[in-house]
N, C-alpha and C positions, 0 to 999 in steps of 0.2 A: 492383487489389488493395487489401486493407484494411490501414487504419495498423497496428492489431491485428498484420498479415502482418509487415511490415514492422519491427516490432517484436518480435516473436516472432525473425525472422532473423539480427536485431543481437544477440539473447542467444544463437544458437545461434553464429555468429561470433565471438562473448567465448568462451564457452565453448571450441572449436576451440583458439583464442589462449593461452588457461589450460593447459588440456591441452600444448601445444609448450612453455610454459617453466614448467614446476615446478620447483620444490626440491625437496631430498632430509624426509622426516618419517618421525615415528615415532608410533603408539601411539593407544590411545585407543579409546570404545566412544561412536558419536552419538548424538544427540539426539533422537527424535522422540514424537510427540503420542500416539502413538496406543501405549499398554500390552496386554498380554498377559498370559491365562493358559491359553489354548488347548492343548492337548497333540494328534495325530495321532488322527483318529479310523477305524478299519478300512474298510475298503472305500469311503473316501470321497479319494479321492488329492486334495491341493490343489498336487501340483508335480510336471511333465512335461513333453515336449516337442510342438510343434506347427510343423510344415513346416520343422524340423530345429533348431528355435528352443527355449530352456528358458524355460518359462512359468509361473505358479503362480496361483492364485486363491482369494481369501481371504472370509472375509464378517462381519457382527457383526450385530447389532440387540441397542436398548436400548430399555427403557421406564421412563420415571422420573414420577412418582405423591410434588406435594407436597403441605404443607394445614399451615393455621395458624389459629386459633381468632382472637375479635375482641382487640386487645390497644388497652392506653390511648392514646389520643389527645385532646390539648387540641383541637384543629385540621389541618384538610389541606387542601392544596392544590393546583394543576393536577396537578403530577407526585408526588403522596404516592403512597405505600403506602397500599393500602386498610385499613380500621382495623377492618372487618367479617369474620366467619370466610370464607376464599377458599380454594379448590382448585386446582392448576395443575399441566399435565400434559406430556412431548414422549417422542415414539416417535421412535426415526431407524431406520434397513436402510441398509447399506453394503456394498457388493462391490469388493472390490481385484484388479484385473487388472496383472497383470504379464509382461512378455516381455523377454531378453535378445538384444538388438540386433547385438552383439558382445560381446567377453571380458569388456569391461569398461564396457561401454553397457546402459543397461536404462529399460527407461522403462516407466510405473505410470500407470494411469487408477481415481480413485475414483466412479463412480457414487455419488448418495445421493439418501436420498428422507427427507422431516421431517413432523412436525406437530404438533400442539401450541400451549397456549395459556398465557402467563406471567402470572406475579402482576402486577396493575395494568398491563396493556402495556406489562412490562417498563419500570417506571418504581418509585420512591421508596427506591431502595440504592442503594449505591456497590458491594460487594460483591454482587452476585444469585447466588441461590441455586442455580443450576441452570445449567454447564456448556451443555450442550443448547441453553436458552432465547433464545439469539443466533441461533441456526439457524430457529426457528422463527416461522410467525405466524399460527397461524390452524389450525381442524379440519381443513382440506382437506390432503391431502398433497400435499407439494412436490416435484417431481426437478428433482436439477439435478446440474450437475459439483461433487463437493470439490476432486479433486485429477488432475490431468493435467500429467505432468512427465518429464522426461530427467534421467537420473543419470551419471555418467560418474567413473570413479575411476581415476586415475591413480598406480600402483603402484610403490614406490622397494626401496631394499635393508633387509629389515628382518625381522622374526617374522613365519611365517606362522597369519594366523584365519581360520577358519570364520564368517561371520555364515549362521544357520541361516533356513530357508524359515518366513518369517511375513509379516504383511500388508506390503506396500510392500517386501519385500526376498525375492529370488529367492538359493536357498542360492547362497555364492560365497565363493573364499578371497582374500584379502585380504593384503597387507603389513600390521606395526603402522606403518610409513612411507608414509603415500600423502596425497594431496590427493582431495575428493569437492566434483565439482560441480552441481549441481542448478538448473534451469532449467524455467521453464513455472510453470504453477498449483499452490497449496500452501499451507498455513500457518506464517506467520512460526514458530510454536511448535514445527513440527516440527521447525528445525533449532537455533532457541535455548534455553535455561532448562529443560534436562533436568532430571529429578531420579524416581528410583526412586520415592519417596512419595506426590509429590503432583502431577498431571500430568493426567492422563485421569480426564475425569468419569463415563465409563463405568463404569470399575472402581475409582475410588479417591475422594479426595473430590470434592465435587459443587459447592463454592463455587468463583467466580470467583479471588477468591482463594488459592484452592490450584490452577489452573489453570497461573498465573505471576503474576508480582509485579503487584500489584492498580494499581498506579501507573505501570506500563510499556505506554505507550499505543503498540503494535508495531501494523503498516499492515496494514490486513486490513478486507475489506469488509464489508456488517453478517452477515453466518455467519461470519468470523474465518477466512472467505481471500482470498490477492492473488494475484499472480504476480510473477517476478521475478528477480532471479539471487542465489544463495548459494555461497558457498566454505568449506568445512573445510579444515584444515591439520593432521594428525594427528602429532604429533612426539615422541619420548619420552614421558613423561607429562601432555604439554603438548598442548590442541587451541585451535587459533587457529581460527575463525566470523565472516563476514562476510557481509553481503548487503545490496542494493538490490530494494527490494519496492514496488508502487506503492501509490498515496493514493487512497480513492475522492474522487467530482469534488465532495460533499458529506460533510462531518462526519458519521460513521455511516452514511453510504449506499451501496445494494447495487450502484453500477455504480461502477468504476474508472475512473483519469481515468490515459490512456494516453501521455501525456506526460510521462513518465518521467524529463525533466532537470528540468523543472520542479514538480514537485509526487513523491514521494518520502516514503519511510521506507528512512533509515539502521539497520544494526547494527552494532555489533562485540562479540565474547564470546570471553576469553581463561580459559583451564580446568584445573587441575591437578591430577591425581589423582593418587590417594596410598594407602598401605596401612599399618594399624598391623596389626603381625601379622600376620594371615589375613586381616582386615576392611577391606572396600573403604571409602575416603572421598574428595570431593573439594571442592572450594574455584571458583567462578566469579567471572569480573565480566561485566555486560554494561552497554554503554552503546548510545543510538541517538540519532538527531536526525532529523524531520518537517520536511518544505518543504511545504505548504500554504497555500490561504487561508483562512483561520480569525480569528476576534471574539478580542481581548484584552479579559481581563476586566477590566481600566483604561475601556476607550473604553465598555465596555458597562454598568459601573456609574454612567458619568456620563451615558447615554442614559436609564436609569432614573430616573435622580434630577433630570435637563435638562425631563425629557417627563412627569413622573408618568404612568411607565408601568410601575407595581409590576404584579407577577403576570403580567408578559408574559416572553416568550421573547427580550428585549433582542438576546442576542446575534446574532440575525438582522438584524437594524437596522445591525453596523458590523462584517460581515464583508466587510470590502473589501480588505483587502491582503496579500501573501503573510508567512505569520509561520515561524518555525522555534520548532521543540519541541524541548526535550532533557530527558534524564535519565539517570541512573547507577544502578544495584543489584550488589548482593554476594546469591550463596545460595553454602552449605555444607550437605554435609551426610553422614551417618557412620553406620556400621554399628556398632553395641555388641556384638551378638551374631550369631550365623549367622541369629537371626528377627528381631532386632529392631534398628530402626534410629529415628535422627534427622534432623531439616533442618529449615534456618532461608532467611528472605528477607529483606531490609528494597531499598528502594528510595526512590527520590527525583523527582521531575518540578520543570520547575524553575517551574511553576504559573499563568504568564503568559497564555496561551491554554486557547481551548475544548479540549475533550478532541479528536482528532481518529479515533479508530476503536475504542475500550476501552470505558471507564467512568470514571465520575466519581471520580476520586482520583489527588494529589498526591504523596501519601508512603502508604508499608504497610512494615507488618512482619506476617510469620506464623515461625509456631513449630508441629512437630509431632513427631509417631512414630508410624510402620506397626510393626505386627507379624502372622509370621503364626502358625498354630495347631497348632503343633508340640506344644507342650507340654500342649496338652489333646488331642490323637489326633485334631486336624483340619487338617495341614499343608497345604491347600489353602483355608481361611478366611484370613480375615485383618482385622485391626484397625486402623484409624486415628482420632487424634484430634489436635486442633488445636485452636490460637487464635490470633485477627488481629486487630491494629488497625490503622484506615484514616484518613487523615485530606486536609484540605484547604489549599491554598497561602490566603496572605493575601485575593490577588487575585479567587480564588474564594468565600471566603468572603464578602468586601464585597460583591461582587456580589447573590448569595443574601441574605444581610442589610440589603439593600438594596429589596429583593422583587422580585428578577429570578428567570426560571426558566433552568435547563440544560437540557440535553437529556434525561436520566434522572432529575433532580432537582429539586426547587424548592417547599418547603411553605407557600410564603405563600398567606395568606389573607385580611390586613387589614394596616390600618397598626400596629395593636397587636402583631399577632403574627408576626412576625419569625422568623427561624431563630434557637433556642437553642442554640452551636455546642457542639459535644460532638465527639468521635473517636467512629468510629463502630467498635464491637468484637463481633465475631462468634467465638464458639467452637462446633467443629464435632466430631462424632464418628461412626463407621460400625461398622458389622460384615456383611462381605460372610458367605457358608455358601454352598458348593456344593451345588446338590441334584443334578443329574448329569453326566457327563461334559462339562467346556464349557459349561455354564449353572450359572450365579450370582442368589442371590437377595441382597439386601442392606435391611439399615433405616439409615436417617441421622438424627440431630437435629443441629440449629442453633439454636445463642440465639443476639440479635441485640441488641443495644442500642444507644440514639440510632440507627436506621434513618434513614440519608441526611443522619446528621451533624446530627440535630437532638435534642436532649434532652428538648423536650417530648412526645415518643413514643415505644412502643414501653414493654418489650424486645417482641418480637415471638419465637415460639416456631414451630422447622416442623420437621414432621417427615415422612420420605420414604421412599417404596418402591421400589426397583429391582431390575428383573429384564432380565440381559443373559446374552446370548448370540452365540459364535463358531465359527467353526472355522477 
Protein backbone atom coordinates (compact mmCIF):
# COMPACT_ATOMS: atom_id res chain seq x y z
CA UNK A 1 0.00 0.00 0.00
CA UNK A 2 0.86 3.73 -0.83
CA UNK A 3 2.12 6.27 1.94
CA UNK A 4 -0.68 8.41 0.10
CA UNK A 5 -2.98 5.17 1.77
CA UNK A 6 -1.65 5.31 4.79
CA UNK A 7 -2.01 8.85 5.07
CA UNK A 8 -5.24 9.34 3.98
CA UNK A 9 -6.14 6.62 7.06
CA UNK A 10 -4.47 8.74 9.72
CA UNK A 11 -7.03 11.76 8.75
CA UNK A 12 -9.91 9.45 8.62
CA UNK A 13 -8.75 8.06 12.25
CA UNK A 14 -8.42 12.15 13.41
CA UNK A 15 -11.34 12.64 12.14
CA UNK A 16 -13.35 9.24 13.97
CA UNK A 17 -11.41 10.93 17.16
CA UNK A 18 -12.92 14.52 16.66
CA UNK A 19 -16.13 13.27 16.15
CA UNK A 20 -16.13 11.14 20.00
CA UNK A 21 -15.00 14.20 21.80
CA UNK A 22 -16.65 17.52 20.72
CA UNK A 23 -17.92 20.28 22.59
CA UNK A 24 -21.08 21.70 22.79
CA UNK A 25 -21.23 25.09 19.79
CA UNK A 26 -23.36 27.29 18.34
CA UNK A 27 -24.09 29.32 15.14
CA UNK A 28 -22.51 30.51 12.24
CA UNK A 29 -22.77 30.25 8.20
CA UNK A 30 -19.04 28.61 6.59
CA UNK A 31 -16.78 29.49 4.44
CA UNK A 32 -16.38 28.25 1.09
CA UNK A 33 -14.77 29.20 -2.41
CA UNK A 34 -17.03 28.57 -4.49
CA UNK A 35 -20.19 31.40 -4.87
CA UNK A 36 -23.57 31.09 -6.23
CA UNK A 37 -26.24 32.41 -8.27
CA UNK A 38 -27.80 29.52 -9.60
CA UNK A 39 -31.69 29.25 -8.85
CA UNK A 40 -33.56 25.48 -9.84
CA UNK A 41 -33.99 24.99 -13.28
CA UNK A 42 -37.40 22.82 -14.42
CA UNK A 43 -36.98 19.54 -15.49
CA UNK A 44 -33.31 19.42 -14.71
CA UNK A 45 -33.33 17.80 -10.85
CA UNK A 46 -29.74 18.34 -9.39
CA UNK A 47 -30.87 16.43 -5.88
CA UNK A 48 -32.08 12.72 -5.37
CA UNK A 49 -31.67 9.57 -4.15
CA UNK A 50 -29.38 6.79 -5.50
CA UNK A 51 -29.48 3.01 -3.99
CA UNK A 52 -31.26 4.57 -1.03
CA UNK A 53 -28.43 7.33 -0.58
CA UNK A 54 -29.28 11.39 -1.02
CA UNK A 55 -27.19 12.63 -3.68
CA UNK A 56 -27.06 15.84 -5.81
CA UNK A 57 -24.90 17.02 -8.72
CA UNK A 58 -24.05 20.36 -9.50
CA UNK A 59 -21.87 21.98 -12.49
CA UNK A 60 -20.51 25.51 -13.64
CA UNK A 61 -18.15 26.64 -16.56
CA UNK A 62 -16.43 29.82 -16.97
CA UNK A 63 -14.69 31.58 -19.73
CA UNK A 64 -12.59 34.62 -18.93
CA UNK A 65 -11.16 36.84 -22.13
CA UNK A 66 -8.29 39.51 -20.87
CA UNK A 67 -6.27 42.06 -23.04
CA UNK A 68 -4.16 45.08 -22.49
CA UNK A 69 -2.72 47.35 -24.95
CA UNK A 70 1.46 48.09 -24.98
CA UNK A 71 2.00 50.34 -21.83
CA UNK A 72 5.37 52.24 -20.78
CA UNK A 73 8.21 50.45 -20.01
CA UNK A 74 11.97 51.83 -19.39
CA UNK A 75 13.08 47.92 -19.40
CA UNK A 76 12.21 44.19 -18.68
CA UNK A 77 13.44 41.47 -17.44
CA UNK A 78 13.33 37.40 -17.25
CA UNK A 79 10.14 37.63 -15.17
CA UNK A 80 8.39 41.18 -16.50
CA UNK A 81 5.35 41.66 -17.78
CA UNK A 82 5.29 41.96 -21.29
CA UNK A 83 5.18 45.77 -22.37
CA UNK A 84 3.62 44.82 -25.87
CA UNK A 85 -0.33 44.59 -26.42
CA UNK A 86 -1.11 40.79 -24.96
CA UNK A 87 -4.32 38.61 -24.88
CA UNK A 88 -4.91 36.04 -22.19
CA UNK A 89 -7.50 33.69 -22.01
CA UNK A 90 -8.81 30.31 -19.38
CA UNK A 91 -11.98 28.22 -19.83
CA UNK A 92 -12.59 25.73 -16.68
CA UNK A 93 -16.19 22.84 -16.62
CA UNK A 94 -16.59 21.57 -13.11
CA UNK A 95 -19.09 18.98 -12.07
CA UNK A 96 -19.88 18.42 -8.18
CA UNK A 97 -20.84 15.06 -7.23
CA UNK A 98 -22.16 14.62 -4.02
CA UNK A 99 -23.62 11.61 -1.88
CA UNK A 100 -24.71 11.25 1.92
CA UNK A 101 -22.80 8.42 3.55
CA UNK A 102 -24.88 8.74 6.78
CA UNK A 103 -27.09 11.41 8.59
CA UNK A 104 -24.25 13.42 8.98
CA UNK A 105 -21.40 11.96 6.64
CA UNK A 106 -21.29 13.19 2.92
CA UNK A 107 -18.54 13.19 0.93
CA UNK A 108 -18.04 15.48 -2.52
CA UNK A 109 -15.85 14.76 -5.60
CA UNK A 110 -14.96 17.76 -7.98
CA UNK A 111 -14.01 16.64 -11.32
CA UNK A 112 -12.46 19.62 -13.54
CA UNK A 113 -11.09 20.11 -16.68
CA UNK A 114 -8.91 23.97 -17.59
CA UNK A 115 -7.15 25.74 -20.36
CA UNK A 116 -5.80 28.47 -21.12
CA UNK A 117 -2.97 30.79 -21.49
CA UNK A 118 -1.79 33.74 -18.86
CA UNK A 119 -0.20 37.14 -19.50
CA UNK A 120 3.73 36.57 -19.65
CA UNK A 121 3.56 32.77 -18.13
CA UNK A 122 2.09 34.11 -15.43
CA UNK A 123 4.94 36.11 -14.56
CA UNK A 124 5.57 40.15 -13.81
CA UNK A 125 2.56 40.96 -10.84
CA UNK A 126 2.32 40.30 -7.53
CA UNK A 127 -1.41 40.60 -7.76
CA UNK A 128 -2.44 38.66 -11.32
CA UNK A 129 -5.18 39.30 -12.84
CA UNK A 130 -7.16 36.27 -13.29
CA UNK A 131 -8.38 34.02 -10.47
CA UNK A 132 -8.39 31.06 -13.14
CA UNK A 133 -4.79 31.57 -14.37
CA UNK A 134 -3.14 29.35 -11.41
CA UNK A 135 -5.23 26.41 -12.84
CA UNK A 136 -4.11 26.76 -16.11
CA UNK A 137 -1.13 26.20 -18.64
CA UNK A 138 -1.34 25.79 -21.86
CA UNK A 139 -4.27 25.39 -25.09
CA UNK A 140 -4.59 21.82 -24.44
CA UNK A 141 -7.38 20.96 -21.83
CA UNK A 142 -6.45 19.53 -18.63
CA UNK A 143 -8.61 17.03 -16.35
CA UNK A 144 -7.91 16.44 -13.20
CA UNK A 145 -9.34 16.07 -9.63
CA UNK A 146 -10.30 19.84 -7.68
CA UNK A 147 -11.85 18.37 -4.86
CA UNK A 148 -12.32 14.84 -3.20
CA UNK A 149 -13.31 15.00 0.45
CA UNK A 150 -15.30 13.70 3.54
CA UNK A 151 -17.47 16.07 5.65
CA UNK A 152 -18.80 14.95 8.68
CA UNK A 153 -20.67 17.29 11.24
CA UNK A 154 -21.19 16.75 14.41
CA UNK A 155 -24.58 18.19 15.90
CA UNK A 156 -24.99 19.70 19.60
CA UNK A 157 -28.14 21.45 21.37
CA UNK A 158 -28.92 24.46 19.44
CA UNK A 159 -31.25 26.30 16.40
CA UNK A 160 -32.29 24.34 13.94
CA UNK A 161 -30.82 25.35 9.64
CA UNK A 162 -31.57 24.35 6.68
CA UNK A 163 -28.12 24.57 4.43
CA UNK A 164 -29.97 24.35 0.93
CA UNK A 165 -28.83 21.80 -2.13
CA UNK A 166 -25.86 23.68 -3.97
CA UNK A 167 -22.52 22.62 -5.27
CA UNK A 168 -20.52 20.82 -2.43
CA UNK A 169 -23.48 20.75 -0.03
CA UNK A 170 -26.46 18.07 -0.23
CA UNK A 171 -29.76 19.86 1.42
CA UNK A 172 -29.33 18.97 5.48
CA UNK A 173 -30.60 20.59 8.77
CA UNK A 174 -28.20 21.47 10.79
CA UNK A 175 -27.78 22.72 14.77
CA UNK A 176 -26.45 26.66 14.98
CA UNK A 177 -24.20 24.34 17.58
CA UNK A 178 -22.17 21.76 15.84
CA UNK A 179 -18.35 21.08 14.87
CA UNK A 180 -17.65 20.27 10.70
CA UNK A 181 -14.85 18.27 9.75
CA UNK A 182 -13.57 17.90 6.56
CA UNK A 183 -10.90 15.56 5.22
CA UNK A 184 -9.33 14.64 1.90
CA UNK A 185 -8.61 17.06 -1.13
CA UNK A 186 -9.77 20.80 -1.26
CA UNK A 187 -8.76 24.33 -1.10
CA UNK A 188 -7.34 25.95 1.74
CA UNK A 189 -9.90 28.88 0.65
CA UNK A 190 -12.69 26.85 0.91
CA UNK A 191 -12.73 26.70 4.56
CA UNK A 192 -10.93 30.09 5.34
CA UNK A 193 -11.39 33.96 4.54
CA UNK A 194 -15.09 33.96 3.49
CA UNK A 195 -16.42 37.03 2.56
CA UNK A 196 -19.81 37.56 0.49
CA UNK A 197 -17.89 40.17 -1.86
CA UNK A 198 -14.93 39.17 -2.94
CA UNK A 199 -14.19 35.41 -3.08
CA UNK A 200 -14.87 33.67 -6.38
CA UNK A 201 -13.35 34.73 -9.56
CA UNK A 202 -15.99 33.12 -11.38
CA UNK A 203 -18.70 35.52 -10.38
CA UNK A 204 -17.26 38.31 -8.64
CA UNK A 205 -13.95 40.02 -8.79
CA UNK A 206 -11.21 38.37 -11.00
CA UNK A 207 -7.87 39.70 -9.19
CA UNK A 208 -5.79 37.59 -6.98
CA UNK A 209 -6.27 39.95 -4.55
CA UNK A 210 -9.87 39.97 -4.01
CA UNK A 211 -9.58 36.14 -4.02
CA UNK A 212 -8.09 36.37 -0.19
CA UNK A 213 -5.50 38.45 1.34
CA UNK A 214 -2.79 38.92 -1.55
CA UNK A 215 -0.05 38.31 1.40
CA UNK A 216 -1.54 35.05 2.78
CA UNK A 217 0.72 32.52 1.30
CA UNK A 218 -2.11 29.36 2.42
CA UNK A 219 -0.52 25.53 1.29
CA UNK A 220 -2.10 24.58 -2.04
CA UNK A 221 -0.48 23.23 -5.08
CA UNK A 222 0.10 25.28 -8.29
CA UNK A 223 -4.14 25.03 -9.05
CA UNK A 224 -4.60 26.26 -5.39
CA UNK A 225 -5.33 22.78 -3.85
CA UNK A 226 -3.86 20.44 -1.06
CA UNK A 227 -5.25 17.91 0.98
CA UNK A 228 -5.53 17.81 4.49
CA UNK A 229 -7.47 18.04 7.65
CA UNK A 230 -9.78 21.07 8.72
CA UNK A 231 -12.08 21.69 11.76
CA UNK A 232 -15.00 24.31 12.25
CA UNK A 233 -16.31 25.12 15.57
CA UNK A 234 -19.71 26.91 15.22
CA UNK A 235 -20.49 28.68 18.58
CA UNK A 236 -22.95 31.52 19.17
CA UNK A 237 -21.76 34.10 17.05
CA UNK A 238 -18.42 32.84 17.20
CA UNK A 239 -16.83 30.29 14.42
CA UNK A 240 -13.37 28.89 15.55
CA UNK A 241 -11.34 27.19 11.93
CA UNK A 242 -8.49 25.24 12.03
CA UNK A 243 -6.62 23.02 9.76
CA UNK A 244 -3.32 21.20 8.72
CA UNK A 245 -2.93 21.13 4.71
CA UNK A 246 0.21 19.86 3.03
CA UNK A 247 3.25 21.84 1.26
CA UNK A 248 4.05 20.89 -2.37
CA UNK A 249 7.78 19.05 -2.21
CA UNK A 250 8.77 22.48 -4.35
CA UNK A 251 7.79 26.20 -3.99
CA UNK A 252 4.74 26.55 -6.42
CA UNK A 253 4.74 22.98 -7.62
CA UNK A 254 1.97 20.82 -8.67
CA UNK A 255 2.87 17.55 -6.59
CA UNK A 256 2.50 17.54 -2.87
CA UNK A 257 4.99 16.38 -0.46
CA UNK A 258 3.20 13.89 1.78
CA UNK A 259 5.07 14.17 4.75
CA UNK A 260 2.73 15.86 6.52
CA UNK A 261 4.74 16.38 10.08
CA UNK A 262 7.39 17.70 8.29
CA UNK A 263 6.61 20.08 5.72
CA UNK A 264 3.07 21.65 6.34
CA UNK A 265 0.81 24.62 6.14
CA UNK A 266 -0.89 25.85 9.41
CA UNK A 267 -4.30 27.72 9.93
CA UNK A 268 -6.28 29.21 12.52
CA UNK A 269 -9.41 31.84 11.81
CA UNK A 270 -11.42 32.95 14.67
CA UNK A 271 -14.91 34.84 13.47
CA UNK A 272 -17.57 36.94 14.78
CA UNK A 273 -20.60 37.89 13.42
CA UNK A 274 -22.81 40.46 14.08
CA UNK A 275 -25.92 42.35 13.02
CA UNK A 276 -26.69 46.08 13.13
CA UNK A 277 -30.38 46.04 12.65
CA UNK A 278 -31.53 43.72 9.97
CA UNK A 279 -27.75 44.00 8.30
CA UNK A 280 -25.54 41.17 8.37
CA UNK A 281 -21.75 42.09 9.33
CA UNK A 282 -18.71 40.32 10.56
CA UNK A 283 -15.09 40.88 11.79
CA UNK A 284 -12.27 37.74 11.12
CA UNK A 285 -8.67 36.99 12.11
CA UNK A 286 -6.75 34.51 10.45
CA UNK A 287 -3.17 33.55 11.24
CA UNK A 288 -1.13 30.47 9.59
CA UNK A 289 2.51 29.19 9.77
CA UNK A 290 4.45 27.00 6.70
CA UNK A 291 7.23 24.32 7.49
CA UNK A 292 9.04 23.99 4.36
CA UNK A 293 12.35 24.12 2.60
CA UNK A 294 12.49 27.18 1.15
CA UNK A 295 15.62 30.18 0.15
CA UNK A 296 15.75 33.11 2.76
CA UNK A 297 15.89 36.13 0.97
CA UNK A 298 19.07 37.14 3.49
CA UNK A 299 21.17 33.86 2.12
CA UNK A 300 19.94 34.58 -1.51
CA UNK A 301 20.85 38.23 -1.63
CA UNK A 302 24.26 37.50 -0.72
CA UNK A 303 24.45 34.70 -3.40
CA UNK A 304 23.81 37.45 -5.74
CA UNK A 305 26.01 39.90 -4.82
CA UNK A 306 29.07 36.66 -3.54
CA UNK A 307 28.71 35.38 -7.37
CA UNK A 308 27.62 38.40 -9.72
CA UNK A 309 24.78 36.39 -10.41
CA UNK A 310 22.34 39.41 -11.15
CA UNK A 311 19.39 38.28 -13.36
CA UNK A 312 19.41 34.77 -12.10
CA UNK A 313 16.92 33.01 -10.08
CA UNK A 314 19.54 33.08 -6.85
CA UNK A 315 17.07 31.63 -4.71
CA UNK A 316 17.47 28.18 -6.14
CA UNK A 317 21.16 28.25 -5.17
CA UNK A 318 20.40 28.30 -1.17
CA UNK A 319 17.26 26.46 -0.63
CA UNK A 320 18.71 24.11 1.73
CA UNK A 321 17.10 24.07 5.00
CA UNK A 322 13.65 23.79 6.49
CA UNK A 323 12.23 27.63 7.19
CA UNK A 324 8.88 28.35 8.70
CA UNK A 325 6.56 31.21 7.36
CA UNK A 326 4.16 33.21 9.27
CA UNK A 327 1.65 35.81 8.97
CA UNK A 328 -1.38 37.37 10.48
CA UNK A 329 -4.69 39.39 8.58
CA UNK A 330 -7.96 40.92 9.80
CA UNK A 331 -11.09 41.13 6.95
CA UNK A 332 -14.41 42.93 7.99
CA UNK A 333 -17.00 43.46 6.46
CA UNK A 334 -20.86 44.95 6.50
CA UNK A 335 -23.86 45.22 4.80
CA UNK A 336 -25.16 49.11 4.53
CA UNK A 337 -28.28 48.18 2.84
CA UNK A 338 -30.32 44.96 1.85
CA UNK A 339 -28.01 45.56 -1.82
CA UNK A 340 -25.26 47.06 -0.79
CA UNK A 341 -22.46 46.09 1.17
CA UNK A 342 -18.67 46.60 2.16
CA UNK A 343 -15.23 44.80 3.13
CA UNK A 344 -11.99 45.43 3.95
CA UNK A 345 -8.51 43.01 4.15
CA UNK A 346 -5.18 44.08 5.26
CA UNK A 347 -2.53 41.38 6.16
CA UNK A 348 1.02 40.78 6.96
CA UNK A 349 3.84 38.03 6.06
CA UNK A 350 6.59 38.24 8.11
CA UNK A 351 8.89 38.47 4.58
CA UNK A 352 11.92 36.31 5.40
CA UNK A 353 11.41 33.51 2.86
CA UNK A 354 10.49 32.71 -0.72
CA UNK A 355 6.94 32.70 -1.13
CA UNK A 356 5.88 29.09 -0.76
CA UNK A 357 2.36 28.40 -2.74
CA UNK A 358 0.76 32.16 -3.45
CA UNK A 359 2.28 34.98 -4.95
CA UNK A 360 4.80 37.38 -4.46
CA UNK A 361 3.66 39.67 -1.67
CA UNK A 362 4.44 40.60 1.94
CA UNK A 363 1.77 42.87 3.17
CA UNK A 364 -1.90 44.01 1.11
CA UNK A 365 -4.55 45.76 1.97
CA UNK A 366 -7.94 45.78 -0.27
CA UNK A 367 -10.91 47.90 0.10
CA UNK A 368 -14.32 47.28 -1.78
CA UNK A 369 -18.39 47.26 -2.39
CA UNK A 370 -20.68 44.84 -4.21
CA UNK A 371 -23.95 45.80 -5.06
CA UNK A 372 -26.74 44.48 -6.69
CA UNK A 373 -29.33 45.78 -9.26
CA UNK A 374 -32.32 46.34 -7.43
CA UNK A 375 -32.55 49.73 -7.84
CA UNK A 376 -32.41 49.93 -11.42
CA UNK A 377 -35.09 46.70 -12.15
CA UNK A 378 -31.97 44.32 -12.53
CA UNK A 379 -31.93 42.44 -9.01
CA UNK A 380 -29.97 39.69 -10.42
CA UNK A 381 -26.79 42.09 -11.91
CA UNK A 382 -24.52 43.12 -9.64
CA UNK A 383 -21.62 45.69 -9.19
CA UNK A 384 -18.31 45.47 -7.72
CA UNK A 385 -15.48 47.76 -7.22
CA UNK A 386 -12.26 47.88 -5.49
CA UNK A 387 -8.87 48.91 -4.62
CA UNK A 388 -5.43 47.34 -3.42
CA UNK A 389 -2.31 47.93 -2.41
CA UNK A 390 0.57 45.21 -2.40
CA UNK A 391 3.73 45.60 -1.08
CA UNK A 392 7.08 43.94 -0.21
CA UNK A 393 9.16 42.83 3.09
CA UNK A 394 12.61 44.50 3.33
CA UNK A 395 14.25 41.19 2.66
CA UNK A 396 12.43 40.69 -0.64
CA UNK A 397 12.96 43.80 -1.80
CA UNK A 398 17.06 43.72 -1.42
CA UNK A 399 16.89 40.75 -2.99
CA UNK A 400 15.23 42.11 -6.30
CA UNK A 401 17.25 45.32 -5.91
CA UNK A 402 19.99 43.45 -5.95
CA UNK A 403 19.12 41.83 -9.45
CA UNK A 404 18.04 38.47 -8.33
CA UNK A 405 14.81 37.10 -9.85
CA UNK A 406 11.61 35.29 -7.79
CA UNK A 407 9.62 33.04 -8.87
CA UNK A 408 6.82 35.41 -10.58
CA UNK A 409 8.88 38.43 -10.36
CA UNK A 410 12.14 40.03 -11.19
CA UNK A 411 12.79 43.14 -13.75
CA UNK A 412 16.35 43.29 -13.96
CA UNK A 413 18.06 43.95 -16.83
CA UNK A 414 21.51 45.52 -16.29
CA UNK A 415 23.51 46.94 -13.51
CA UNK A 416 21.87 50.40 -14.11
CA UNK A 417 18.50 49.21 -13.98
CA UNK A 418 17.40 47.91 -10.87
CA UNK A 419 13.94 47.71 -9.34
CA UNK A 420 12.34 51.14 -8.71
CA UNK A 421 10.54 50.01 -5.57
CA UNK A 422 6.92 51.47 -5.55
CA UNK A 423 3.69 49.49 -3.78
CA UNK A 424 2.24 48.00 -6.31
CA UNK A 425 -1.77 49.25 -6.46
CA UNK A 426 -4.30 47.74 -8.47
CA UNK A 427 -8.01 49.20 -8.72
CA UNK A 428 -10.55 46.91 -10.00
CA UNK A 429 -14.16 47.26 -11.04
CA UNK A 430 -17.14 44.65 -12.83
CA UNK A 431 -20.44 44.65 -13.82
CA UNK A 432 -21.91 41.02 -14.04
CA UNK A 433 -25.93 41.25 -16.33
CA UNK A 434 -27.68 38.05 -16.59
CA UNK A 435 -28.77 37.26 -19.95
CA UNK A 436 -30.55 34.09 -18.98
CA UNK A 437 -31.65 31.82 -16.43
CA UNK A 438 -28.16 30.74 -14.71
CA UNK A 439 -25.83 32.41 -17.21
CA UNK A 440 -24.03 35.55 -16.60
CA UNK A 441 -22.22 37.79 -18.91
CA UNK A 442 -19.68 40.32 -17.20
CA UNK A 443 -16.91 43.16 -18.36
CA UNK A 444 -14.08 43.93 -15.76
CA UNK A 445 -11.30 46.83 -15.86
CA UNK A 446 -8.17 46.79 -13.80
CA UNK A 447 -5.63 49.73 -13.53
CA UNK A 448 -2.48 48.49 -12.36
CA UNK A 449 0.45 50.62 -11.28
CA UNK A 450 4.17 49.95 -10.63
CA UNK A 451 3.30 46.20 -12.06
CA UNK A 452 5.51 43.86 -9.73
CA UNK A 453 6.52 46.69 -7.43
CA UNK A 454 8.47 48.47 -9.80
CA UNK A 455 7.95 52.16 -10.77
CA UNK A 456 9.54 52.38 -13.75
CA UNK A 457 6.61 50.56 -15.51
CA UNK A 458 3.47 50.36 -16.35
CA UNK A 459 0.26 51.68 -15.16
CA UNK A 460 -0.79 48.83 -17.32
CA UNK A 461 -4.66 48.92 -18.24
CA UNK A 462 -6.80 45.30 -18.87
CA UNK A 463 -9.87 44.88 -19.58
CA UNK A 464 -12.12 41.51 -19.56
CA UNK A 465 -14.76 39.45 -20.71
CA UNK A 466 -16.57 36.74 -18.81
CA UNK A 467 -19.18 34.52 -19.52
CA UNK A 468 -20.23 31.90 -16.77
CA UNK A 469 -22.41 29.58 -16.39
CA UNK A 470 -24.25 26.86 -13.66
CA UNK A 471 -26.72 25.00 -12.44
Amino acid sequence: MTRKFYILLLLSIICTFLGASAFAQRAGSGADQIATFAAPIQDLPTEGDLFGLPVNVHGQTTYINQRYNNFTSSYSGMNSLAAQKSMSYTWSGTLFFGARLAPDTDVYFNPEVISGVAFSGLTGLGGFTNGEATKSNGLNAKFYSARAFVRHTINQEGNKEVLENEANQITQTVSSNRVVVTAGQFSTLDIFDDSRYAKDPRVQFMNWGNMTYLAYDYAADARGYSTGLAGEWYLDHWVLRTSRMLAPKRPNGRDLNWQMFNTYGDQFEIERQYHIGELPGKVSILAYRNKMILARFSDATNYVTTNNAQGTQAINNVRTNYQYKTGVGIHGEQALTHDLGIYARAFTSDGRTETMSFTEADNSISVGMGVNGTRWARPHDSIGISMMQNGLSSYRRSYLQAGGVSYFIGDYASAGQTISYRPERVGEVYYNAILVKNVLAGLNFQHINNPAYNAARGPVNIISFRIHAEF
